[in-house]
N, C-alpha and C positions, 0 to 999 in steps of 0.2 A: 447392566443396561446396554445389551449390543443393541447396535441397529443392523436389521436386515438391509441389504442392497440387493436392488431388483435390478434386472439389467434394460436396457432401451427396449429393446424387442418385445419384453413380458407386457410392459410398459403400456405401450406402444397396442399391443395383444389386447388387455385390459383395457383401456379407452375407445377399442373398436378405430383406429387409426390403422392407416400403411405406416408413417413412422414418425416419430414427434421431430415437431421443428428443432435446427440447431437455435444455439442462444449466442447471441451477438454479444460483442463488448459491452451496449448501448442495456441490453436485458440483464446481463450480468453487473452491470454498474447499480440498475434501480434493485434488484437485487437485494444488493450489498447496502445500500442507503437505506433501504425499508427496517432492514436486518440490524443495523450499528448504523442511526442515525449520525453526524457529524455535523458540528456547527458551521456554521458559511463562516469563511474569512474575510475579510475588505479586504482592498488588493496591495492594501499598506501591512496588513497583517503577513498575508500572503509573500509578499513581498522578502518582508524582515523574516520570516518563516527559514525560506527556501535560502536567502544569504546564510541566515545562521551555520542550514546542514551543511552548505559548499564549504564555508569555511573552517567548520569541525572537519567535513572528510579531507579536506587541503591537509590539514595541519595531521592526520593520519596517519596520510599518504607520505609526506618527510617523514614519517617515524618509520613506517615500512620502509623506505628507501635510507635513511641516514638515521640508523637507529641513537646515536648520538646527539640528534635532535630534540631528542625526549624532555630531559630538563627544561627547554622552554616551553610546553605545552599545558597550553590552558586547557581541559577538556570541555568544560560548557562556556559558551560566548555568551557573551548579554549584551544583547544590541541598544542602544542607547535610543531612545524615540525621539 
């Protein structure tokens, strides 16, 4: 199951265009939502989300740096609500 890749130009050829628009952050975000929809967070979720990764990658980053630190590592955090 290859998929063919056309290049911009053929593209571009084929729709009777000078040359297709670039695609912004903003095109490529709706994109990617339409594609793997994902749930909204509340900003509590969001919140407790984003502490959780800091503090897995914190406690990482001692193990890369004082590899001796290992024995106290929790790998997943459960934040308490």
């Amino acid at each position: 199951m290859g998929q063919q890749v056309c290049s911009r130009s053929y593209v571009a050829q084929e729709l009777e265009l000078k040359a297709l628009p670039a695609l912004s952050v903003a095109n490529v975000r709706e994109l990617l939502l339409a594609a793997m929809p994902l749930p909204q967070l509340s900003s509590s979720q969001a919140t407790r989300l984003v502490v959780k990764h800091l503090v897995n990658r914190s406690r990482l980053l001692e193990v890369a740096i004082n590899p001796k630190a290992r024995n106290g590592i929790k790998p997943n955090l459960t934040l308490s609500r």
